[in-house]
C-alpha positions in Angstrom: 0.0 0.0 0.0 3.4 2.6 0.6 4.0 2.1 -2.8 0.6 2.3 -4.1 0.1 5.7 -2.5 3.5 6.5 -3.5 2.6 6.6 -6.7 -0.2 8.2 -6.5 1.0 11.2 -5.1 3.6 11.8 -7.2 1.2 11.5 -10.1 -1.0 13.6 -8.8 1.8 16.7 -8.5 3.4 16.0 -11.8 0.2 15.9 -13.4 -0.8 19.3 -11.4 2.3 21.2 -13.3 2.0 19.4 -17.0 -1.3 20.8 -17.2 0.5 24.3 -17.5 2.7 22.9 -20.7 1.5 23.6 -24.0 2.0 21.1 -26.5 4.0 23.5 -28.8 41.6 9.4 -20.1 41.0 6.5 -22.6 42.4 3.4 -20.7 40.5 4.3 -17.8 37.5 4.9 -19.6 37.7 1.4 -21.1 38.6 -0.5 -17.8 35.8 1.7 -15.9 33.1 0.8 -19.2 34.2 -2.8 -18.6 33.3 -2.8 -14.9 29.9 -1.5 -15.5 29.0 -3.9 -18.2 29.9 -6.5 -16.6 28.4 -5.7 -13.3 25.2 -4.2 -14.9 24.1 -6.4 -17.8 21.2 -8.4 -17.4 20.0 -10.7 -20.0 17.1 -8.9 -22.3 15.6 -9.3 -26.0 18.3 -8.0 -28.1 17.1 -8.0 -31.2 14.4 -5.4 -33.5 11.0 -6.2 -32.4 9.3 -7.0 -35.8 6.1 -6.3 -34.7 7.6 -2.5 -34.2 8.4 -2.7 -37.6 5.2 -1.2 -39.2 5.2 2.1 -38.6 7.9 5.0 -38.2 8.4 7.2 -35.5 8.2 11.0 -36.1 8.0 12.9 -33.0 7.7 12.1 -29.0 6.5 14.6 -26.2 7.5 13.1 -22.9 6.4 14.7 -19.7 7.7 13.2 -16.4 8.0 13.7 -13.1 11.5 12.7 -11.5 12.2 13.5 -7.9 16.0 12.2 -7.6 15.8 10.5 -3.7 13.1 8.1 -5.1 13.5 5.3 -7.5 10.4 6.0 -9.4 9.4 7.6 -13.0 5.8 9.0 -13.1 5.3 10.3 -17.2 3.4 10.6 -20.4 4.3 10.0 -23.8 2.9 11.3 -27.0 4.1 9.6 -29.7 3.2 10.8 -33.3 4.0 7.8 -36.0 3.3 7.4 -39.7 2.3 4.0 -40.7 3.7 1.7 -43.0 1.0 -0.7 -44.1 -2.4 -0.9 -44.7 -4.8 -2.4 -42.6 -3.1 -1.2 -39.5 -5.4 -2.0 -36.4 -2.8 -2.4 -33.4 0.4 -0.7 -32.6 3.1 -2.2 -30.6 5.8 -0.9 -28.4 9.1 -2.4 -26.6 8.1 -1.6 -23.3 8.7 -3.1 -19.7 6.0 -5.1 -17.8 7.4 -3.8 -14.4 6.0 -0.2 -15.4 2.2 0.3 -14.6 -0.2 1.8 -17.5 -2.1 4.6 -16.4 -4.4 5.2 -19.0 -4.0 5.5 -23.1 -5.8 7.9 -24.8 -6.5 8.0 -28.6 -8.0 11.1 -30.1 -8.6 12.1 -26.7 -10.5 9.2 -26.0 -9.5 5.8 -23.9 -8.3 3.0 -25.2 -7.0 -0.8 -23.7 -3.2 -1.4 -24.2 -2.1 -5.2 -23.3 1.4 -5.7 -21.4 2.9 -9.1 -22.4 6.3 -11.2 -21.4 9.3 -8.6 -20.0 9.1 -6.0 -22.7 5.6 -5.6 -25.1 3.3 -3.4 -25.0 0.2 -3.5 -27.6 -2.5 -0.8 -28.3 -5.6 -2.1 -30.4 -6.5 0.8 -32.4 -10.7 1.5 -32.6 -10.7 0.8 -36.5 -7.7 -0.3 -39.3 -5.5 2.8 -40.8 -4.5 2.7 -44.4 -0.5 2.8 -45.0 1.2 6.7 -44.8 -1.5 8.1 -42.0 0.3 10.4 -39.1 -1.2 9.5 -36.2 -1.2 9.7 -32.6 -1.5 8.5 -28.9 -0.5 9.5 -25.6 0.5 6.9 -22.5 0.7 7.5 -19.3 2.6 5.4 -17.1 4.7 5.0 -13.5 6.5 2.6 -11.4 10.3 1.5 -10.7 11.9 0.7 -13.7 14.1 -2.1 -14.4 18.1 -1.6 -14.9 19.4 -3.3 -17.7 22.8 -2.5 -19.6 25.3 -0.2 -18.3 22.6 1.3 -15.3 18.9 2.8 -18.1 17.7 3.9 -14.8 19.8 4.9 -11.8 19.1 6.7 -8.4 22.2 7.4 -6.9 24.1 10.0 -4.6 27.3 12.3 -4.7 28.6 14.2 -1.8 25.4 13.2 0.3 22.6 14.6 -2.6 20.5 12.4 -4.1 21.0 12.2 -7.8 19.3 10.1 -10.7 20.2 9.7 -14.6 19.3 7.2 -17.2 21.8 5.4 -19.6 20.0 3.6 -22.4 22.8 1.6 -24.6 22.5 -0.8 -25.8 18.8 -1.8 -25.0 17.8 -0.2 -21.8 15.4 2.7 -23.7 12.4 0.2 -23.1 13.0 -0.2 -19.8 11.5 3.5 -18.8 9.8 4.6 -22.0 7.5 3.2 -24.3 10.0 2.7 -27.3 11.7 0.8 -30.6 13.9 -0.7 -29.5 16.2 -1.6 -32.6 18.6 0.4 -34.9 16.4 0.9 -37.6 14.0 4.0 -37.0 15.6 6.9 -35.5 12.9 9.7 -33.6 12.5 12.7 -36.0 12.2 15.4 -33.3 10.9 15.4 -29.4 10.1 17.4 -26.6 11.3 16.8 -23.3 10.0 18.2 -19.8 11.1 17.2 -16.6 9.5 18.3 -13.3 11.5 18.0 -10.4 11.6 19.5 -6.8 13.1 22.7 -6.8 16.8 22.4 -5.3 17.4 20.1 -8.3 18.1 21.0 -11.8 16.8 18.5 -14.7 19.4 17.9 -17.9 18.2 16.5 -21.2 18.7 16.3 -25.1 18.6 19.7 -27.3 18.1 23.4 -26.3 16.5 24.5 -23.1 14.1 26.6 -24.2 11.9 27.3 -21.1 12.2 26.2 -16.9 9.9 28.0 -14.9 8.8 27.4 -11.3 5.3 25.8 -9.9 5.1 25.7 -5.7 8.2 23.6 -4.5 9.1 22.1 -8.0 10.5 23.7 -11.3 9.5 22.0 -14.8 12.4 22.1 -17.4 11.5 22.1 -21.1 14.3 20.4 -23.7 12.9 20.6 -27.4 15.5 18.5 -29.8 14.7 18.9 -33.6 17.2 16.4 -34.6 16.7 13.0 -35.6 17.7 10.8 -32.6 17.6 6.9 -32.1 15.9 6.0 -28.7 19.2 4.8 -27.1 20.6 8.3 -27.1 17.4 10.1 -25.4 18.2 11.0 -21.6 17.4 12.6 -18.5 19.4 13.2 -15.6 18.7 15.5 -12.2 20.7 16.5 -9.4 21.3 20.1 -7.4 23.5 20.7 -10.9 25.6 23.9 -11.0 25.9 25.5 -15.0 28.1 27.3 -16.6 28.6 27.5 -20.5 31.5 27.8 -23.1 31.2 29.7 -26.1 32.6 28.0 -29.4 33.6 29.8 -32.7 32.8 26.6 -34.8 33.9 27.0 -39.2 30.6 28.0 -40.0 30.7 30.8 -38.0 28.0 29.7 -35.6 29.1 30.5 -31.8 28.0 27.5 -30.2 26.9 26.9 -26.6 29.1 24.2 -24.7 26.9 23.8 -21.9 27.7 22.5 -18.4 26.0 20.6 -15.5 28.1 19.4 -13.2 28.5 18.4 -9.5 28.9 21.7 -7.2 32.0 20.2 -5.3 33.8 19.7 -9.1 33.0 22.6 -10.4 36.6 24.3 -10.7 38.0 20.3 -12.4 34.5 20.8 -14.8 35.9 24.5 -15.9 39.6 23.6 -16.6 38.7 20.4 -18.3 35.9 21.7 -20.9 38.0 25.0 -21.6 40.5 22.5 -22.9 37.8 20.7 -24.9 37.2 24.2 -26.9 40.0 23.4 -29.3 39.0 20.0 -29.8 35.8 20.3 -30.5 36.9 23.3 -33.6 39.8 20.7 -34.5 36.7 18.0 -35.3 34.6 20.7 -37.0 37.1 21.4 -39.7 38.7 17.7 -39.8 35.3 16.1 -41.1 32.0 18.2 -41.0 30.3 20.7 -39.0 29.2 20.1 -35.4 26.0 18.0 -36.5 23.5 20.0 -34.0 24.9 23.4 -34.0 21.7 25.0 -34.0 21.5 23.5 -30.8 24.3 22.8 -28.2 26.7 20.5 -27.1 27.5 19.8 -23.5 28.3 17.8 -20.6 26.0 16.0 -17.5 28.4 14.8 -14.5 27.1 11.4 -13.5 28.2 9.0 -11.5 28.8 5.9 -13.6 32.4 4.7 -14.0 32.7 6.4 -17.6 31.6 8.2 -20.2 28.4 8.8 -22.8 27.9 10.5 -25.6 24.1 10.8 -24.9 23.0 13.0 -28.3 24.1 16.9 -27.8 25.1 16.5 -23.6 27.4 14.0 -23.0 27.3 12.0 -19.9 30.7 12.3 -17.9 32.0 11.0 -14.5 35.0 13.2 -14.7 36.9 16.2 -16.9 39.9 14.3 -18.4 40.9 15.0 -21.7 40.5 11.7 -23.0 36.8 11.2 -21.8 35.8 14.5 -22.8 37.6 14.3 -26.5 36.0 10.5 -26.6 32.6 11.3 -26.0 32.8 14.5 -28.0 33.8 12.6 -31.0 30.8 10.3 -30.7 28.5 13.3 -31.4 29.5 12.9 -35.2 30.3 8.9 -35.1 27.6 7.3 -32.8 24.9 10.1 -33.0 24.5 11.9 -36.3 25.3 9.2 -37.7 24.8 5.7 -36.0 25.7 2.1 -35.9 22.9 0.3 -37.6 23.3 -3.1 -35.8 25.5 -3.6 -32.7 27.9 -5.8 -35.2 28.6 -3.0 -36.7 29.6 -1.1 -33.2 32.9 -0.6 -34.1 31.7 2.3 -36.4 30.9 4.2 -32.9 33.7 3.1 -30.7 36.4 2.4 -33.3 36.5 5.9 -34.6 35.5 7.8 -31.0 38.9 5.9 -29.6 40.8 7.2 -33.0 39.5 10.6 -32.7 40.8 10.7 -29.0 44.2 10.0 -30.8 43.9 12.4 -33.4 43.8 14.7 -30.3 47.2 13.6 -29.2 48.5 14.0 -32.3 47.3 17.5 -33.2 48.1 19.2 -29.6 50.2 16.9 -27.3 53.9 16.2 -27.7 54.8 13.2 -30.2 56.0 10.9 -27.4 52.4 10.8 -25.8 50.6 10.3 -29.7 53.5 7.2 -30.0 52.5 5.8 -26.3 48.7 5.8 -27.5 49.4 4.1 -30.8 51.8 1.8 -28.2 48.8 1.1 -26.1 46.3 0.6 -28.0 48.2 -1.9 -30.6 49.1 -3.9 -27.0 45.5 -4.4 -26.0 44.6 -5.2 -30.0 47.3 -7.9 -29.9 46.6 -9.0 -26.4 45.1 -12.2 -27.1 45.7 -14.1 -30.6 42.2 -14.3 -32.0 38.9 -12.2 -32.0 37.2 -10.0 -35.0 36.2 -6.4 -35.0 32.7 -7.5 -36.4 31.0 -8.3 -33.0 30.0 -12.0 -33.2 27.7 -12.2 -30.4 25.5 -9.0 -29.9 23.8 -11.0 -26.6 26.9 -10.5 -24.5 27.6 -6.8 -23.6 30.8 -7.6 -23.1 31.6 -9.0 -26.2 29.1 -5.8 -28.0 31.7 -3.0 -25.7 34.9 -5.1 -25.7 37.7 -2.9 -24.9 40.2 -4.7 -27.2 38.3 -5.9 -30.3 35.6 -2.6 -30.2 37.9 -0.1 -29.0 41.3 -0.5 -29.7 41.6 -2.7 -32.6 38.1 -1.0 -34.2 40.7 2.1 -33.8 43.6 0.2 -34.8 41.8 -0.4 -38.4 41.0 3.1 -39.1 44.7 3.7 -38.5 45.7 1.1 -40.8 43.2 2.4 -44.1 45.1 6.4 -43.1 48.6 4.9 -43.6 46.9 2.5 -46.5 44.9 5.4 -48.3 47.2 8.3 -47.5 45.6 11.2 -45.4 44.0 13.1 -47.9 41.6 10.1 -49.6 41.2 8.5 -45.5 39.6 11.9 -44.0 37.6 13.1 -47.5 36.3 8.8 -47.2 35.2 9.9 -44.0 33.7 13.1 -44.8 31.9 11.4 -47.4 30.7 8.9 -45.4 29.4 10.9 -42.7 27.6 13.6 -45.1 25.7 10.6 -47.1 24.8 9.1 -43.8 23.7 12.3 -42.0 21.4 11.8 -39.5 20.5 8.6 -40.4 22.2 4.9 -39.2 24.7 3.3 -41.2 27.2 -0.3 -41.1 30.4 -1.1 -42.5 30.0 -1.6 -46.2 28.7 1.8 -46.4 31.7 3.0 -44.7 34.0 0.8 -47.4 32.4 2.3 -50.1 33.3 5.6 -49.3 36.9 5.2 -49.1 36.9 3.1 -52.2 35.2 5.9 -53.8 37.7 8.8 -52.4 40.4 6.6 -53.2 40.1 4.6 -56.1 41.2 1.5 -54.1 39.3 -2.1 -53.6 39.0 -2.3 -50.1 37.3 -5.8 -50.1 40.2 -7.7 -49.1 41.1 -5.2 -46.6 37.6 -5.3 -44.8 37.3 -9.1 -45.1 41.2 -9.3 -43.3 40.9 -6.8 -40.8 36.5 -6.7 -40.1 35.2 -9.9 -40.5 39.0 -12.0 -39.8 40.6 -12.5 -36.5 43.8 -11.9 -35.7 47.0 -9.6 -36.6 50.4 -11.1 -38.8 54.0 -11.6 -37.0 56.3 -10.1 -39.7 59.6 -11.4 -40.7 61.7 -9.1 -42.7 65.5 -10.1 -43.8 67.8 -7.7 -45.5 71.2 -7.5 -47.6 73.1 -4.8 -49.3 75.5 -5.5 -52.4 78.3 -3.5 -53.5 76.1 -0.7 -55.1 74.3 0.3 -52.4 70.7 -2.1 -53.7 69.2 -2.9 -50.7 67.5 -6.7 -51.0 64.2 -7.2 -48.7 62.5 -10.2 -48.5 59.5 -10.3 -46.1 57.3 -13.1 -44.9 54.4 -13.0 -42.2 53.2 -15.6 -40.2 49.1 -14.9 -38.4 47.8 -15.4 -34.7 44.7 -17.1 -35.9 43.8 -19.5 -39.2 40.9 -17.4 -40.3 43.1 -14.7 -41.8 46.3 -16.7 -43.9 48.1 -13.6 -45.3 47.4 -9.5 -44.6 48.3 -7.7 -47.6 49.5 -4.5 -46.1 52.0 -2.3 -47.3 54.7 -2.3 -45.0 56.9 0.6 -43.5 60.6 -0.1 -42.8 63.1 2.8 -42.1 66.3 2.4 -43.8 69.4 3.6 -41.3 72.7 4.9 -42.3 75.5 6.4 -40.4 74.6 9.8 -41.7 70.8 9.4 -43.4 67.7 7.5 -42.9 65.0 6.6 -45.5 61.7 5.8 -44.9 60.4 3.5 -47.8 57.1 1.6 -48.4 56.4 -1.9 -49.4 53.5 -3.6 -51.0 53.8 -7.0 -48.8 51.2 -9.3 -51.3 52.8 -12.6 -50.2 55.1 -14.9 -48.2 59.1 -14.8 -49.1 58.0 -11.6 -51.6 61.4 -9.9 -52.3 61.8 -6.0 -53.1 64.9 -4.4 -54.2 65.2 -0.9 -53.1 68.3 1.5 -54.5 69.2 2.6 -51.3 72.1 5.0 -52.7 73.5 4.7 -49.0 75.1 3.1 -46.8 72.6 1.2 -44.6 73.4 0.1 -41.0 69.9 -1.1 -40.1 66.3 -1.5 -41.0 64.1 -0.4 -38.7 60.6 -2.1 -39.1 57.4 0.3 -38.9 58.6 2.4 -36.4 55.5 4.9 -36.4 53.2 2.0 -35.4 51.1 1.8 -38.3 50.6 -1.9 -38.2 48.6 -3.7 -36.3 51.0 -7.0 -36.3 53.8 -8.2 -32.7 56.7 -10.4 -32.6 58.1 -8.9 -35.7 61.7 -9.7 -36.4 64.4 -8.0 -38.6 67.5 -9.5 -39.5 70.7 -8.8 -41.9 71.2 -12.1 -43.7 72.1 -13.7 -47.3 68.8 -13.7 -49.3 69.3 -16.6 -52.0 69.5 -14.8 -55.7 70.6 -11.3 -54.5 74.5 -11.6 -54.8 75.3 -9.6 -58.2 77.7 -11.6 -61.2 81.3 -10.1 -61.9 80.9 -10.2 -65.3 78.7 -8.4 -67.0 75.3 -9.8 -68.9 72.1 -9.0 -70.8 69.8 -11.2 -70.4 66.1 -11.3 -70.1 63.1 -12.9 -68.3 59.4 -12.7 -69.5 56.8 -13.5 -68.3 56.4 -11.6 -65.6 54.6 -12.4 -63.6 54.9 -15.2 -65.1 52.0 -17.9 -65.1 52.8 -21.5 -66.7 56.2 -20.7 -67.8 59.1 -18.5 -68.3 61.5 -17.6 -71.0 65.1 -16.2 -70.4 67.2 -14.9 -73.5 70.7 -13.4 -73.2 73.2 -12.3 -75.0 77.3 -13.0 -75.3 76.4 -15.8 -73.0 76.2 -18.7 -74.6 80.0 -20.1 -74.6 79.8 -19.4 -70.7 76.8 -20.8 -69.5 76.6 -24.5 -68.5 72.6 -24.4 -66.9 70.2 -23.2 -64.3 69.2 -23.6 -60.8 65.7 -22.4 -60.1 64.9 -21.4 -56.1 61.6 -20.7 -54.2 61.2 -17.7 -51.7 62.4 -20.1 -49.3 65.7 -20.6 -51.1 64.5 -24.1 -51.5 65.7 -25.8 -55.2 62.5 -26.6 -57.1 64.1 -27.1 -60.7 67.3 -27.3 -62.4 68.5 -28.1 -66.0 71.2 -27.7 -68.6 71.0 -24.7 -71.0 71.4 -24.7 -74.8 71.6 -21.6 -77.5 70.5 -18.2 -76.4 67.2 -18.6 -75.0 65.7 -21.1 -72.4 62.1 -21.9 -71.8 61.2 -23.2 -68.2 58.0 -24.7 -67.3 56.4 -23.7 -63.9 53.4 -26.2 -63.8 52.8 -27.4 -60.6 54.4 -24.6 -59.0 52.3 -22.6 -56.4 52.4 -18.6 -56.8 54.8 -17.0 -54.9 58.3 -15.4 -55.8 61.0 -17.2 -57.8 64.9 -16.6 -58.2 66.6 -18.4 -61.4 70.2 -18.9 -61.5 72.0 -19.1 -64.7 75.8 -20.7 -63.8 78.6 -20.3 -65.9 81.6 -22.5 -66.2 83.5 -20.3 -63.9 80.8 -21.0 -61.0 79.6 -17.7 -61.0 75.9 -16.6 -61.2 74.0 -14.6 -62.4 70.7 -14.4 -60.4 66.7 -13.0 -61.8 63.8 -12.5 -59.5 60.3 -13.4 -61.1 57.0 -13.5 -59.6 54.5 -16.6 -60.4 50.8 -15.6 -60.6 
């Protein structure tokens, strides 16, 4: 009966003041995101609802009534939807069965909704509607809600004051609002107000265009005119202090950086999102405007052990540079333009965690930008097998995993920049973001964006580094003859059998007493030998000593390399095919009194044919061969050899 009165009450005030509303650091981030899936998650339906899949949403009003010391939601929501199909008679909504209906009312009148299993709620309409109708229908609703996720609803405390925010992603929006559930409809527009007792202030999605005062509680009005999906609408209250930066963004809009934030942090909030000024103008000219600049962005301290990038106020626990920069970067890569399944999460977290290292790059010193490349490939490489593509979207932890989501999602997007070149990898990604604006998106539309900006197939790429598991081991040997050629021969060996070669192009560093080169390889398979005119001296090769590999356990070593060593005498000869498929010719010239056969070598330096020679020309047949790099040896009566490198398709 407490609870039942409860409830009643609080209804009874909220629904008092709604009558006056018209209807006009990133390793610590990961670690603490970890902790809270794994202590939060509870199992739930996971998937889209199909029965949610006739009709689209177009605009929600919610009006609710949150007072922060008591675990309890007391709301409406209006919900305007177009319809899909004809004959449409009932609509349905992913909805929690632990939430009690108060009354639904169509066209102002009553109707019956039905609450089924853990999460469906379905509203019989009083006759069929023909496909493309805007309709309408407003529930009211209270109760506790269920926590699911990372924490959808939580009533906690800080410094001794109650506080209380929701966290929806991945699937906790149905556990406090009537909602779809999947990534496939995203809300064209809503209206949010929040009535609250008065020592608290109530933050939420979009611009706050009204708060105003009713006895001992204040009403706060959020109206968002961007299209959102369900995940990213939020609400969080607490005795908030504000304060707001101003941002000269390339568009020459001065955008509002708004700031709740605990009272006793207030001076760590203002350092921390001063800071954040220049990062969010270094995003804004790197890809596309701020998304919701005729809004806001800004921050909501909470208390969960991380960070998110709830759509226009990120979510925060603290003001570190890498959860700011993190969560700022998801306002272009999570919320203008969203993951359309949670296999395809990377597209969020991948590019948020790169972003935060852009930031390194472009304002911190080079040794910090090198020891986040550093740690990010070690948590990648950590463990020998796991994909990018999340294999399991019914395990959160799998969904948010810190190595294959975070680091190695980030790791990739690295790897196409040093593969594409800057200027084709960030106009890709401009592309990509401007054709997917506002709507949700997966990774082939990604790929075909930087295939278009850079001429480039990406499918083995995507089909390596996406859908395989694993990174290569490199091994790289080197020799240097007498004119300063510089013979490389590299193989690769992989962590896990669903990837058997990465074709990469390789960076190696070429080190002389008095200069270093920097040259680039196109590794397309085992034992593959490149001969590089060096014009130096060379000490050492250094192998990709600006981390932009993903690969460990790389070795580099100074060795013979079977067919490199030059002939004293001098020759003309010639090899064609090549690449050579069934066969290969050799011809020469002032030869033929010297030359007594051949000796033909695999990339492993392993004798695979031999014969005698006769006249000027030889033809050698490579049937049965496999594809892979070749050396043939033409020997002369003297013993000395004269060595060609050919490729077999």
């Amino acid at each position: 009966m407490k609870n039942t009165f409860s409830t009643l009450a609080l209804f009874l005030i909220w629904s008092g003041l709604a009558a006056q509303i018209t209807t006009d650091d990133i390793d610590l981030l990961i670690c603490k995101e970890q902790e809270a899936h794994q202590r939060n998650f509870t199992g739930i339906p996971v998937l889209t609802n199909p029965l949610t899949e006739d009709f689209d949403l177009k605009y929600y009003r919610f009006e609710w009534y949150i007072d922060p010391a008591v675990y309890q939601i007391t709301g409406k929501a209006t919900v305007y939807f177009q319809t899909l199909t004809d004959n449409f008679s009932e609509i349905h909504f992913d909805f929690s069965s632990q939430l009690g209906i108060d009354s639904i009312r169509y066209h102002g009148q009553p109707v019956t909704g039905t609450q089924s299993g853990d999460y469906l709620l379905t509203v019989p309409l009083p006759s069929a509607l023909p496909a493309g109708r805007l309709d309408s229908l407003t529930i009211a609703y209270s109760g506790a809600p269920p926590s699911s996720g990372f924490g959808s609803f939580i009533q906690s405390q800080h410094n001794g004051t109650p506080s209380l925010w929701t966290l929806s992603e991945p699937y906790g929006a149905q556990d406090w609002w009537p909602a779809k559930n999947g990534l496939d409809d995203k809300i064209d527009s809503l209206d949010i107000f929040v009535t609250t007792p008065a020592q608290y202030r109530a933050a939420g999605n979009g611009l706050l265009v009204q708060e105003y005062a009713s006895g001992e509680h204040m009403t706060y009005h959020w109206h968002h005119r961007y299209p959102i999906a369900p995940y990213l609408v939020a609400i969080s209250v607490t005795n908030f202090v504000q304060y707001t930066d101003m941002v000269p963004l390339s568009n020459g809009v001065q955008l509002p950086m708004l700031n709740y934030v605990y009272p006793e942090n207030l001076t760590q909030a203002q350092n921390g999102t001063a800071d954040l000024v220049q990062v969010l103008q270094f995003y804004d000219s790197l890809f596309v405007s701020y998304p919701f600049y005729e809004e806001k962005y800004g921050h909501a301290q909470f208390g969960w052990g991380g960070g998110m990038e709830h759509q226009t106020m990120s979510y925060v626990i603290n003001f570190g540079w890498g959860l700011l920069a993190h969560e700022l970067a998801h306002q272009w890569f999570g919320d203008m333009v969203t993951c359309g399944s949670w296999q395809h999460i990377w597209l969020n977290e991948g590019f948020a965690t790169y972003l935060e290292g852009l930031t390194r790059e472009r304002f911190q010193s080079p040794a910090t930008w090198y020891s986040w490349k550093a740690n990010n490939l070690a948590t990648a490489t950590s463990q020998p097998s796991g994909s990018v593509m999340v294999d399991d979207t019914t395990s959160v932890n799998r969904i948010f995993s810190s190595r294959l989501t975070y680091s190695k999602g980030a790791y990739l997007l690295h790897m196409l920049r040093w593969k594409l070149g800057d200027e084709d990898f960030f106009q890709g990604v401009r592309d990509y973001l401007a054709d997917r604006r506002f709507k949700y998106a997966r990774t082939p539309d990604l790929k075909a964006h930087l295939e278009a900006a850079s001429g480039q197939d990406l499918t083995g790429f995507f089909a390596d580094w996406f859908q395989g598991q694993g990174y290569p081991s490199y091994q790289v040997q080197w020799e240097q003859n007498s004119r300063n050629k510089v013979f490389v021969q590299i193989d690769q060996t992989t962590s896990n059998n669903s990837v058997d070669f990465f074709e990469m192009p390789v960076p190696l560093v070429l080190r002389g007493a008095e200069k270093d080169s920097l040259i680039r390889l196109d590794h397309a398979f085992n034992g593959e030998l490149f001969e590089v005119p060096a014009g130096f001296a060379v000490d050492t090769i250094l192998f990709d000593p600006d981390l932009w590999l993903l690969s460990k356990n790389n070795t580099v070593a100074h060795s013979d390399i079977v067919g490199t060593r030059e002939p004293a005498f001098g020759a003309d000869a010639a090899l064609y095919p090549n690449p050579a498929g069934d066969f290969v010719r050799i011809q020469w010239k002032g030869l033929s009194d010297q030359l007594t056969g051949w000796q033909l070598f695999n990339g492993l330096g392993q004798v695979v044919g031999s014969g005698e020679v006769n006249g000027n020309q030889q033809e050698i047949s490579l049937s049965g061969l496999p594809s892979g790099s070749y050396f043939l040896r033409l020997i002369t009566r003297s013993s000395e050899q004269l060595p060609l490198h050919f490729v077999k398709k």
